[in-house]
ZAZATI-130392 format. One record per atom (N, C-alpha, C): z, x, y; residue in one letter; atom name. Coordinates in steps of 0.1 Angstrom, whole numbers, padded with zeros to 4 digits, always signed. Layout:
<sites>
Z  X  Y  A  CA
...
</sites>
This chain:
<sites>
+0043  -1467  -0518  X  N
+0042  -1481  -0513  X  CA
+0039  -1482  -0498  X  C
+0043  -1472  -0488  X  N
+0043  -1476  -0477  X  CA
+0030  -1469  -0472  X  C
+0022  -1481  -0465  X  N
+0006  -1481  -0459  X  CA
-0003  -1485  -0472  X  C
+0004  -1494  -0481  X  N
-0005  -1497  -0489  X  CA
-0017  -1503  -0484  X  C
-0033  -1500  -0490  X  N
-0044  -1503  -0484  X  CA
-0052  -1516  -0492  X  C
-0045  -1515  -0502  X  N
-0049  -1526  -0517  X  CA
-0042  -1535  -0522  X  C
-0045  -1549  -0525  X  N
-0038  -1559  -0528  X  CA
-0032  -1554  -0543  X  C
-0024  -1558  -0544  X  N
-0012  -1558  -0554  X  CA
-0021  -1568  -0566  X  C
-0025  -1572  -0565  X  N
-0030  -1583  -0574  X  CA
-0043  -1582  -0583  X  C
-0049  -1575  -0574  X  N
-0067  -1574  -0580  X  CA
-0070  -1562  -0577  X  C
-0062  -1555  -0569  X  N
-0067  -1541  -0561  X  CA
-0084  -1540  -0546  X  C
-0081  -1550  -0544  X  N
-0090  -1552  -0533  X  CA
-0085  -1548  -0520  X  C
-0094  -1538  -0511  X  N
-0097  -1533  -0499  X  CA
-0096  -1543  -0486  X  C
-0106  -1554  -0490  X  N
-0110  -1560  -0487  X  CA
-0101  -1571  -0477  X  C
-0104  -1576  -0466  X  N
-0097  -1586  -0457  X  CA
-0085  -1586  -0463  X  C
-0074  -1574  -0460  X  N
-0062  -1576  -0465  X  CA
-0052  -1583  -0458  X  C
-0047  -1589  -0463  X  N
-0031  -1598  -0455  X  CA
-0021  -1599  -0463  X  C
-0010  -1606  -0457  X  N
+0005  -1606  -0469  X  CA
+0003  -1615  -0474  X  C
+0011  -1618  -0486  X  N
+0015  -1628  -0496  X  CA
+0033  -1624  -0495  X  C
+0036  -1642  -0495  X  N
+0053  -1639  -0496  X  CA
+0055  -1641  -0510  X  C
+0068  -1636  -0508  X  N
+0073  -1632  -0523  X  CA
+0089  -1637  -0520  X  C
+0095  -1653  -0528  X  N
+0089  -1659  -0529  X  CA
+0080  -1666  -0522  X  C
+0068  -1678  -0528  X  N
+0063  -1685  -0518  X  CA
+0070  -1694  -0509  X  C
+0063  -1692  -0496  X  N
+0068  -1699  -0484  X  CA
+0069  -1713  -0481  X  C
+0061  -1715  -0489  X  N
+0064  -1731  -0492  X  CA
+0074  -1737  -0496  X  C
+0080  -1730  -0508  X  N
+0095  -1732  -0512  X  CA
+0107  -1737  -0505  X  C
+0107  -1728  -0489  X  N
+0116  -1730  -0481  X  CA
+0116  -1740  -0470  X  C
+0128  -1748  -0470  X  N
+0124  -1757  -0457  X  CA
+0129  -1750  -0443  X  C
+0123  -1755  -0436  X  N
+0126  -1750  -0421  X  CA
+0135  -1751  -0413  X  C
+0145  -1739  -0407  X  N
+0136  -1727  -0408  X  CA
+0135  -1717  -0418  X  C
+0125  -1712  -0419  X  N
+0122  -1703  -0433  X  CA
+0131  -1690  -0432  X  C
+0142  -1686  -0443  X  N
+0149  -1672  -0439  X  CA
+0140  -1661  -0434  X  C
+0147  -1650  -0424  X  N
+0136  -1640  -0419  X  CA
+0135  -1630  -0429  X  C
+0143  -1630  -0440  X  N
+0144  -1621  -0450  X  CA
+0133  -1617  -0462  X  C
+0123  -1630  -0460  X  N
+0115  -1629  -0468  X  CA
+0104  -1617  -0466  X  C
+0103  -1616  -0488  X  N
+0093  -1604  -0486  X  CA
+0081  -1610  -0487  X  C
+0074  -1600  -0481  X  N
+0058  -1602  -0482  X  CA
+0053  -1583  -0492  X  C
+0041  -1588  -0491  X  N
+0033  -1578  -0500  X  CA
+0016  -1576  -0496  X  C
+0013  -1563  -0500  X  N
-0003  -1565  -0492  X  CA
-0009  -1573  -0505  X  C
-0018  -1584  -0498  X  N
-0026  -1593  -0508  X  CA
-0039  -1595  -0500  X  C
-0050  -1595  -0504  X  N
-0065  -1602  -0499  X  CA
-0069  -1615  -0499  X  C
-0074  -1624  -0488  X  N
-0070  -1634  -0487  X  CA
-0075  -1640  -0496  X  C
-0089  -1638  -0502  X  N
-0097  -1640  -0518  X  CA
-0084  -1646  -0526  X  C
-0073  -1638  -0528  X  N
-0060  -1643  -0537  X  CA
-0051  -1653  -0530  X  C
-0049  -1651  -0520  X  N
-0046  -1654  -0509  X  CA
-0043  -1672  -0513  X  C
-0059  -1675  -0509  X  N
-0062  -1686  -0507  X  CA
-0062  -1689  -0522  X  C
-0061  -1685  -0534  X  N
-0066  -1685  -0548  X  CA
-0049  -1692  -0551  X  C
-0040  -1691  -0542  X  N
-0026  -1690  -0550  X  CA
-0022  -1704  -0544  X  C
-0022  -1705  -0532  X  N
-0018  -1718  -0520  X  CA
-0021  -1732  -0533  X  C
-0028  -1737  -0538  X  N
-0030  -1748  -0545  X  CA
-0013  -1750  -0555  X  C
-0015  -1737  -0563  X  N
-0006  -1733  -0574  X  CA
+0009  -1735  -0567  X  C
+0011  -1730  -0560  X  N
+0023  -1729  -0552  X  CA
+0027  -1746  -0547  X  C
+0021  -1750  -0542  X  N
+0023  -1764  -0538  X  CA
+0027  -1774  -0546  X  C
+0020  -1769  -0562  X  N
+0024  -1779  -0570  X  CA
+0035  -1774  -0579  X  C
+0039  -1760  -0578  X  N
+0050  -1755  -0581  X  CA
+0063  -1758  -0574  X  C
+0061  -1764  -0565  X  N
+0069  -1766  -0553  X  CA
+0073  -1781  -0555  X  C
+0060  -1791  -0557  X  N
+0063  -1801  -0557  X  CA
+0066  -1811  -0568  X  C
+0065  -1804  -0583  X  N
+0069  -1808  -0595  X  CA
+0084  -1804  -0592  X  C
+0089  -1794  -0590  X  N
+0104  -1789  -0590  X  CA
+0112  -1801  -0583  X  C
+0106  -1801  -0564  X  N
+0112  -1814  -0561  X  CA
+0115  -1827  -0565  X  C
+0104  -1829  -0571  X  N
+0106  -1841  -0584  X  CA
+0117  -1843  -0591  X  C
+0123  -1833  -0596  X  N
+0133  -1832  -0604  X  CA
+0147  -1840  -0604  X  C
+0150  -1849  -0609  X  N
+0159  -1854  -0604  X  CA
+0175  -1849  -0604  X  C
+0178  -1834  -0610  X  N
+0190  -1829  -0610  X  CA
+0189  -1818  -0597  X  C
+0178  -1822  -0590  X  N
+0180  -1813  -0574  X  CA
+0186  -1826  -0562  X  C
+0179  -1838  -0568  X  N
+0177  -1848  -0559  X  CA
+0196  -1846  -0547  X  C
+0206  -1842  -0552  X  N
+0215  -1833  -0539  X  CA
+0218  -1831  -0533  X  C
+0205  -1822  -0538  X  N
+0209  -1805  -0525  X  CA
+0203  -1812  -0511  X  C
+0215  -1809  -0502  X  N
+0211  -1816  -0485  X  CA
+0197  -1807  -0479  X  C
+0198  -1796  -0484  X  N
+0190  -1788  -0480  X  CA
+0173  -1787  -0483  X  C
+0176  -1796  -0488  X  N
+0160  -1799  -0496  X  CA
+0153  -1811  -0492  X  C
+0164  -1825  -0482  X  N
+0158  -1836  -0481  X  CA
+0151  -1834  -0465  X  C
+0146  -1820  -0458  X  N
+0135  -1818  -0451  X  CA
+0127  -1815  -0454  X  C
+0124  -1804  -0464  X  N
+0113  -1803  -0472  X  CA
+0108  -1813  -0483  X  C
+0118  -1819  -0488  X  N
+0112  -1830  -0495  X  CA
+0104  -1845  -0489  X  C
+0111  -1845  -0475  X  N
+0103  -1856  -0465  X  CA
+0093  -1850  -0462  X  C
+0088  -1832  -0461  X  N
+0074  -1831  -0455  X  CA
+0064  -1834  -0467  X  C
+0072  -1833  -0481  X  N
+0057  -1834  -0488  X  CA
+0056  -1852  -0488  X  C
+0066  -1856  -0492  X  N
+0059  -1870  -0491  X  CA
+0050  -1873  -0478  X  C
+0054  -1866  -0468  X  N
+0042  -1872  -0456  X  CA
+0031  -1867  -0457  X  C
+0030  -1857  -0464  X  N
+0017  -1850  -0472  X  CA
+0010  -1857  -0480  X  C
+0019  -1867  -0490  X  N
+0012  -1874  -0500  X  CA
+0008  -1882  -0493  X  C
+0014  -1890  -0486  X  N
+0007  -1899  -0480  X  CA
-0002  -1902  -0472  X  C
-0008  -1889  -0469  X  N
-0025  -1885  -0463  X  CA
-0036  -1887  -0474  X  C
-0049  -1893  -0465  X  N
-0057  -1898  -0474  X  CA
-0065  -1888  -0480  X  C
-0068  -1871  -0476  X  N
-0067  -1867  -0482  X  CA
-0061  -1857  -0495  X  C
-0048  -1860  -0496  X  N
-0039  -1864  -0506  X  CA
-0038  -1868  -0520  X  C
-0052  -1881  -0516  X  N
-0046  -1891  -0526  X  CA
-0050  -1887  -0538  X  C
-0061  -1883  -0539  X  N
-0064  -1876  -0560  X  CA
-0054  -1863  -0560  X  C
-0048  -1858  -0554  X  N
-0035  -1848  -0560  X  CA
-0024  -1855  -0570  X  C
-0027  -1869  -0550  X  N
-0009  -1875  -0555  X  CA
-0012  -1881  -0569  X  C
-0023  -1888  -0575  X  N
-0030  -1892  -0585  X  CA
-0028  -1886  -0600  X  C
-0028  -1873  -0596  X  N
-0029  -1864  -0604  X  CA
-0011  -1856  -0614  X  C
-0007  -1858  -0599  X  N
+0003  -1853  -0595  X  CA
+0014  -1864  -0602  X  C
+0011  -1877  -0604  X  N
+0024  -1887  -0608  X  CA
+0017  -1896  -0620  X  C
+0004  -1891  -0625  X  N
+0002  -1903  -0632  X  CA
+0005  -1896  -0647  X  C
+0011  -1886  -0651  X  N
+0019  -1884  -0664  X  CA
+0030  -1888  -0665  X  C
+0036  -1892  -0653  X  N
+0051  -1900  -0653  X  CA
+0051  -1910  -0661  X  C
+0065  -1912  -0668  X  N
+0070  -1925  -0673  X  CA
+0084  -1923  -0674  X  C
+0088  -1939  -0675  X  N
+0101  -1938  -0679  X  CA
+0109  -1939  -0693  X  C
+0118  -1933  -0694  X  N
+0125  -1932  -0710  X  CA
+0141  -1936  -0708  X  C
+0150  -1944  -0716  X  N
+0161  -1943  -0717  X  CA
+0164  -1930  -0723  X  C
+0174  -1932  -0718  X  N
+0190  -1919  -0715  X  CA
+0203  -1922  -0724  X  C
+0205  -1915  -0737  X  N
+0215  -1918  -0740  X  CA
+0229  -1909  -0744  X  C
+0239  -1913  -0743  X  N
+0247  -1899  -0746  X  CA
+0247  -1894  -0763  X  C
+0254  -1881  -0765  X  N
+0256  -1880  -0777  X  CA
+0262  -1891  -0788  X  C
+0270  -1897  -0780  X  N
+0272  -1908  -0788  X  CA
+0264  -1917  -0794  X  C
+0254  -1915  -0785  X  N
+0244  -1925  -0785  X  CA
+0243  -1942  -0778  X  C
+0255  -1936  -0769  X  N
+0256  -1949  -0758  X  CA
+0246  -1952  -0746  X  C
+0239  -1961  -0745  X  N
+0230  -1963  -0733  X  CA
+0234  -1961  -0724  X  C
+0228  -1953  -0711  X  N
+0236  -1950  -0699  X  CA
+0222  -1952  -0686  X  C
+0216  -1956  -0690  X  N
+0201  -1959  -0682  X  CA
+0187  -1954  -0683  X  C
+0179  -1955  -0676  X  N
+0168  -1947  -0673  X  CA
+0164  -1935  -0665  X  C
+0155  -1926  -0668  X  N
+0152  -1915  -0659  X  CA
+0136  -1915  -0662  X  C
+0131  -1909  -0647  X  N
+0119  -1906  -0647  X  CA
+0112  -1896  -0657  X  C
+0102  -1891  -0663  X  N
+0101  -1882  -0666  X  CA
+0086  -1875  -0663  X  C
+0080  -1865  -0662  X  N
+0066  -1858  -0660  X  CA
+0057  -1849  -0672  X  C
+0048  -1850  -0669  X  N
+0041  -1840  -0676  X  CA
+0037  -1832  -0670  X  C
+0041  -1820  -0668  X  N
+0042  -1808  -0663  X  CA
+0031  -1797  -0665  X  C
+0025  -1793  -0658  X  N
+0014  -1782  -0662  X  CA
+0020  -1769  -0660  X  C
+0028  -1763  -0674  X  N
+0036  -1755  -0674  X  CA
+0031  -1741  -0669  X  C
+0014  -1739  -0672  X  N
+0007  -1727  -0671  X  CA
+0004  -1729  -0655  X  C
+0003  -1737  -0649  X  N
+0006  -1734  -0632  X  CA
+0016  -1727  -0631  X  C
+0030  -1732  -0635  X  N
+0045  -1725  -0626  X  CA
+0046  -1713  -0634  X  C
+0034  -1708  -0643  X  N
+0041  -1696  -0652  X  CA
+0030  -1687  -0646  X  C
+0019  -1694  -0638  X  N
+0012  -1680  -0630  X  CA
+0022  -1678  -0613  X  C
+0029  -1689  -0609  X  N
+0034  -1686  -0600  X  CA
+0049  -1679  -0599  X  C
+0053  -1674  -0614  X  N
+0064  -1669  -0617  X  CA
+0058  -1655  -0618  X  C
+0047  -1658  -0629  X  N
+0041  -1642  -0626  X  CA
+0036  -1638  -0614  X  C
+0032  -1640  -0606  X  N
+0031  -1635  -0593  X  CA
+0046  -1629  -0588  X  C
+0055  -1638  -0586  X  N
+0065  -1636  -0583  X  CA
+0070  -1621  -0589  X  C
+0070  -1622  -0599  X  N
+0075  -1608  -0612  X  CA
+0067  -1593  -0604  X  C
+0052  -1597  -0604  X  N
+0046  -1587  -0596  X  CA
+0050  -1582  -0585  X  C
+0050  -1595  -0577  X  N
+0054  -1591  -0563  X  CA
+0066  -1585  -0562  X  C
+0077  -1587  -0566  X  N
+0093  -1580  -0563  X  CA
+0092  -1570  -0571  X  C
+0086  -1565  -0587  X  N
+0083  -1554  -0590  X  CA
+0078  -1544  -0584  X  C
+0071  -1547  -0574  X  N
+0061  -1538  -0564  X  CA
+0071  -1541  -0545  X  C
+0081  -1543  -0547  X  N
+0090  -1543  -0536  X  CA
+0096  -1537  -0540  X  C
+0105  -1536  -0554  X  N
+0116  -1529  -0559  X  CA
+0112  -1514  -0561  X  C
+0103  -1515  -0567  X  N
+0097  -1497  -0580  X  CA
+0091  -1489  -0571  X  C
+0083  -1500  -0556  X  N
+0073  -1491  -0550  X  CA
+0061  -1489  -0557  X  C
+0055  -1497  -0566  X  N
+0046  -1494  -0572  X  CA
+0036  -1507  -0578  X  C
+0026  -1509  -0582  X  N
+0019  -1519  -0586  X  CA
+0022  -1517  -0603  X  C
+0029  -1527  -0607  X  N
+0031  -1529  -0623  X  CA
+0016  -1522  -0631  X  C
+0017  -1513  -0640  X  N
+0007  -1510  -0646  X  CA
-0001  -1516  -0654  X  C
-0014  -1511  -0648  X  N
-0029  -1523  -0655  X  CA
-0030  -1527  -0670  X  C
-0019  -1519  -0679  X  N
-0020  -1524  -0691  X  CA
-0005  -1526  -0698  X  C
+0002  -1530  -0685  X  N
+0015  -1539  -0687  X  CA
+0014  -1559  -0681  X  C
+0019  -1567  -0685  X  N
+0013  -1580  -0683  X  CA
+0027  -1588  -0684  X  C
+0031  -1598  -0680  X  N
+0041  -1605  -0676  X  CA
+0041  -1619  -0685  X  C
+0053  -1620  -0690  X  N
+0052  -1631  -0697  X  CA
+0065  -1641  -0693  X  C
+0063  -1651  -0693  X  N
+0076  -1662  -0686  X  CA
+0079  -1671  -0695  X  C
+0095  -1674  -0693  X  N
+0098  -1681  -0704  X  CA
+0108  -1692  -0690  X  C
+0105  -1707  -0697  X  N
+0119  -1715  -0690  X  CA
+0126  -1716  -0702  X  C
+0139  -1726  -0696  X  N
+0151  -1726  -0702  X  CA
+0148  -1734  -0713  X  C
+0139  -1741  -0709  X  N
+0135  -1752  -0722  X  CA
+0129  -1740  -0734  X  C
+0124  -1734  -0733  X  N
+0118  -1721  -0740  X  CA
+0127  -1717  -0750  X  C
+0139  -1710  -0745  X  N
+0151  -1710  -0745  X  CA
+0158  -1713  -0758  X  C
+0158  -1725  -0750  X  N
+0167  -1739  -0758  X  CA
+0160  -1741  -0773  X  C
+0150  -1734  -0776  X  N
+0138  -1743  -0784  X  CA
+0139  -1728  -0794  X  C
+0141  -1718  -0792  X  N
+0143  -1705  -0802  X  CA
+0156  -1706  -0811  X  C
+0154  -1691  -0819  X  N
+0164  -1697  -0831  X  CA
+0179  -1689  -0824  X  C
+0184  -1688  -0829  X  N
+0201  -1689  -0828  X  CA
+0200  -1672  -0824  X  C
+0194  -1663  -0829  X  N
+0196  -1652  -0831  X  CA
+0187  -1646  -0817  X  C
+0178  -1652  -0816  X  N
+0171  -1643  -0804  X  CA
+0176  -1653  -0791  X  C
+0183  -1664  -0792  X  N
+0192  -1667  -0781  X  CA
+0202  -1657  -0778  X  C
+0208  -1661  -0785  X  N
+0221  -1645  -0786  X  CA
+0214  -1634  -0776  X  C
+0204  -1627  -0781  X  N
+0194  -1614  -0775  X  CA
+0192  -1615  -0758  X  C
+0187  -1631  -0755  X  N
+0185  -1629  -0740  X  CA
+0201  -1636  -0736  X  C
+0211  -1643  -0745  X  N
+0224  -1643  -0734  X  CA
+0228  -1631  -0728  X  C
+0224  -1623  -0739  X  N
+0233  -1608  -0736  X  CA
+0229  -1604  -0727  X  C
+0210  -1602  -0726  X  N
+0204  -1595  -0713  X  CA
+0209  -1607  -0704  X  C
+0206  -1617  -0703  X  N
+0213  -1625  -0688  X  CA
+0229  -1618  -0684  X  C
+0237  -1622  -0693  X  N
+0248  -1616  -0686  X  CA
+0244  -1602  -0682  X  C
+0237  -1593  -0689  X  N
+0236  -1583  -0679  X  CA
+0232  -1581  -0666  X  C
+0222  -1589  -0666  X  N
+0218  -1592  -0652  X  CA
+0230  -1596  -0646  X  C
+0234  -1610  -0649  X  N
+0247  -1616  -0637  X  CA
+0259  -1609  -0633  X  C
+0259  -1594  -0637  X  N
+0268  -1583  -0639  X  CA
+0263  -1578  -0624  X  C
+0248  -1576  -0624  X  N
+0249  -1572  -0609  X  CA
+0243  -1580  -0599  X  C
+0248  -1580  -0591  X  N
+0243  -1590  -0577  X  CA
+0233  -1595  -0576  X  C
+0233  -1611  -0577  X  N
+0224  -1615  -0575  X  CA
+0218  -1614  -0562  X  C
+0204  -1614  -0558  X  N
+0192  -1611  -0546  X  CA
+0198  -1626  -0539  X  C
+0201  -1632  -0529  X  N
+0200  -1641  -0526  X  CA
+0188  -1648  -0516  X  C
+0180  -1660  -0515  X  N
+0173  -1662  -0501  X  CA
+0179  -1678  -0495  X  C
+0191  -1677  -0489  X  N
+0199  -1691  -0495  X  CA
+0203  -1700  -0499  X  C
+0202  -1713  -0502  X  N
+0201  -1719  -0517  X  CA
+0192  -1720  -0522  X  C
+0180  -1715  -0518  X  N
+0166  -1720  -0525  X  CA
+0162  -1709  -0535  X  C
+0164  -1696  -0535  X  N
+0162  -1686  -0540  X  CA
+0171  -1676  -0549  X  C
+0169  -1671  -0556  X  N
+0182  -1659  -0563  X  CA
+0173  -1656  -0573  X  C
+0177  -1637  -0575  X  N
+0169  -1630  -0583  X  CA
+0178  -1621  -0584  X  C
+0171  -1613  -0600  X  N
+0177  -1597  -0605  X  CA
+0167  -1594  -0613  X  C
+0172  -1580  -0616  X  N
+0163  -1577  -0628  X  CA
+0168  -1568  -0636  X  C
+0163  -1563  -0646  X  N
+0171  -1549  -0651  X  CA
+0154  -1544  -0658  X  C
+0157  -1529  -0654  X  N
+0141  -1520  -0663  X  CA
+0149  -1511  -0676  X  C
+0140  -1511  -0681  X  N
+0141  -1503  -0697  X  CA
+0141  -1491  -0693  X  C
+0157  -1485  -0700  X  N
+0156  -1471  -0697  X  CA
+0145  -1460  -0699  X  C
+0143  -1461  -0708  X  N
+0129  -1456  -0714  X  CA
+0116  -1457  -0708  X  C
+0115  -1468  -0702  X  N
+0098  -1473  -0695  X  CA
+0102  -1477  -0682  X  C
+0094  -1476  -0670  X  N
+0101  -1481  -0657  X  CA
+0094  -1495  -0657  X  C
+0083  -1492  -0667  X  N
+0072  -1508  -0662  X  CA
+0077  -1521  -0674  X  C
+0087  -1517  -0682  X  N
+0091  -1524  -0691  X  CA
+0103  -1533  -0682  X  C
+0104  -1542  -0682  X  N
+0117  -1552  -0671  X  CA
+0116  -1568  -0679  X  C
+0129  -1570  -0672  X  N
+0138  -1583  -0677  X  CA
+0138  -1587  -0661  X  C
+0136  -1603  -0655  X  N
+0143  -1605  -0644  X  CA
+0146  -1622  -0651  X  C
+0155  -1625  -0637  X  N
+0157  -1635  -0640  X  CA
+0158  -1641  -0626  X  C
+0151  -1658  -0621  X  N
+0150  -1665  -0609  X  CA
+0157  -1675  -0612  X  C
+0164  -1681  -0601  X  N
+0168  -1692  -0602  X  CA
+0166  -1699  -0585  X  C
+0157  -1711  -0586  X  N
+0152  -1718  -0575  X  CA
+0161  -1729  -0573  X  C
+0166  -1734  -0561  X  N
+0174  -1740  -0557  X  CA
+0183  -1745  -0564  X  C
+0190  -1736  -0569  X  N
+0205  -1735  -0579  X  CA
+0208  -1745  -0592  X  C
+0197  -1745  -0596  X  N
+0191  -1753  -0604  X  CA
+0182  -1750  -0616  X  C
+0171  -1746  -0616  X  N
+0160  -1742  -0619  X  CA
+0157  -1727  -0625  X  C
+0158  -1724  -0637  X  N
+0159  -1712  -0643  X  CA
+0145  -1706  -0651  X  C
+0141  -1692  -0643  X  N
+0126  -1690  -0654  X  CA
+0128  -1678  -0655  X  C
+0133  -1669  -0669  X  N
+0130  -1657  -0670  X  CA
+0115  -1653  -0669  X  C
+0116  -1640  -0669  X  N
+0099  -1630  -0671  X  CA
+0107  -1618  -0674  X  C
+0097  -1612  -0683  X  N
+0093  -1597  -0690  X  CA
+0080  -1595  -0685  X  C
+0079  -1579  -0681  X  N
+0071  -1571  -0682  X  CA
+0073  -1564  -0696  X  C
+0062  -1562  -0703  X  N
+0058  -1555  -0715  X  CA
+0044  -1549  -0716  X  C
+0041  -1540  -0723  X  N
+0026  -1534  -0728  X  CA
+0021  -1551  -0730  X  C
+0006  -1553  -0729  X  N
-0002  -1567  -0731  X  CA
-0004  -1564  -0747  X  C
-0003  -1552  -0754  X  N
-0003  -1554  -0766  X  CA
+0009  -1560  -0778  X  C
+0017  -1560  -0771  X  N
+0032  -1561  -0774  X  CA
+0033  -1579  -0766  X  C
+0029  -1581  -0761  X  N
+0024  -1594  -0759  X  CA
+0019  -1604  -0766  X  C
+0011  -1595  -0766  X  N
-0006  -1607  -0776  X  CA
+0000  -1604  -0787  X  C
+0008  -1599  -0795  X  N
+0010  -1599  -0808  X  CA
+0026  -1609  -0807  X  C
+0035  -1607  -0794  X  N
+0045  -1624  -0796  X  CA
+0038  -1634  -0791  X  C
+0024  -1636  -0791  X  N
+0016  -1647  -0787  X  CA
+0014  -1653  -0799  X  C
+0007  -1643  -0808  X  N
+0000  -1649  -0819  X  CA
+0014  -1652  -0828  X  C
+0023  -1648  -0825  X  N
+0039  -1653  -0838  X  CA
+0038  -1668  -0827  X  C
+0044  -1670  -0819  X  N
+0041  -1679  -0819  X  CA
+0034  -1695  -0814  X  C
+0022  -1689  -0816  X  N
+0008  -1701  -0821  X  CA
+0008  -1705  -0837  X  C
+0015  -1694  -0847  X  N
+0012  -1693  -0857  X  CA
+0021  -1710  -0866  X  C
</sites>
């Protein structure tokens, strides 16, 4: 790992610079000095900054962050962001899947309204996979192997499987929560665990401002594309 000459991402020579790991956007200011970076070419560079911002700024949305104290300076920089004119087809973009829905308890008592979004889930699942790469290749010393591929699941994901393969990732989470979580102060926390057998085989688990939960696996992309096609099927 050390003097690496090639981006972690595409394997490019070329105009190399860092990428943080996580994005720096994430953090409001001042940004922890703990953060990792990774060699990246700015070609990715500049390919990721879009993705990031809106990963950043759908989470804020969120109304079970709304909080955290630590969030209402970064959350005032993006609104002064939206509110630039050139902004406005993001912000456009950015809030016109919103609506609102009543909220009721199990009981099925009215208890109000909440906002809600349509989310472009394959944005924050390339910016998780980056993430998975990048601290893979901080942790192992190594670039994840070109015929291993990262797959992300959120809680909603989760929630949405049958009884038995819940069971399967409580167990791996608790193993993870067994050892120390990574912290980057409230905004950040990470672990992982690798497969004894395979080093490029891993489980991690993130959680963004104590809140916000997305596993990832690394696996062979064949062993992928075949829990792809179960379920499309």
């Amino acid at each position: 790992m050390q003097g690496m000459k090639t981006c972690i991402y595409c394997g490019s020579s070329e105009k190399l610079t860092k990428d943080h790991i996580p994005p720096k956007c994430l953090f409001p200011e001042p940004t922890p000095r703990n953060l990792i970076t990774v060699p990246c070419c700015e070609k990715c560079n500049r390919k990721f900054s879009k993705d990031d911002e809106y990963f950043r700024d759908v989470i804020l949305m969120r109304e079970d962050i709304f909080d955290l104290e630590d969030l209402e300076t970064l959350r005032n920089k993006v609104i002064r962001s939206l509110r630039r004119a050139e902004s406005s087809k993001y912000k456009k973009k950015l809030i016109s899947g919103s609506e609102k829905i009543n909220v009721f308890t199990k009981n099925g008592l009215f208890i109000g309204e909440k906002t809600t979004y349509n989310v472009d889930l394959n944005r924050l699942r390339k910016v998780i996979d980056r993430i998975t790469r990048g601290l893979y290749f901080k942790k192992e010393g190594k670039v994840l192997d070109q015929n291993y591929d990262v797959k992300t699941y959120t809680s909603e994901d989760i929630a949405n499987w049958n009884l038995k393969s819940q069971e399967e990732w409580l167990l791996l989470i608790v193993n993870i929560f067994q050892k120390r979580l990574h912290h980057f102060g409230k905004i950040f926390a990470y672990n992982y665990l690798l497969a004894k057998d395979d080093s490029n085989a891993s489980v991690w688990l993130f959680n963004f401002y104590q809140k916000i939960v997305f596993i990832s696996i690394t696996l062979p992309k064949k062993i992928i594309a075949t829990e792809d096609s179960l379920e499309t099927d």
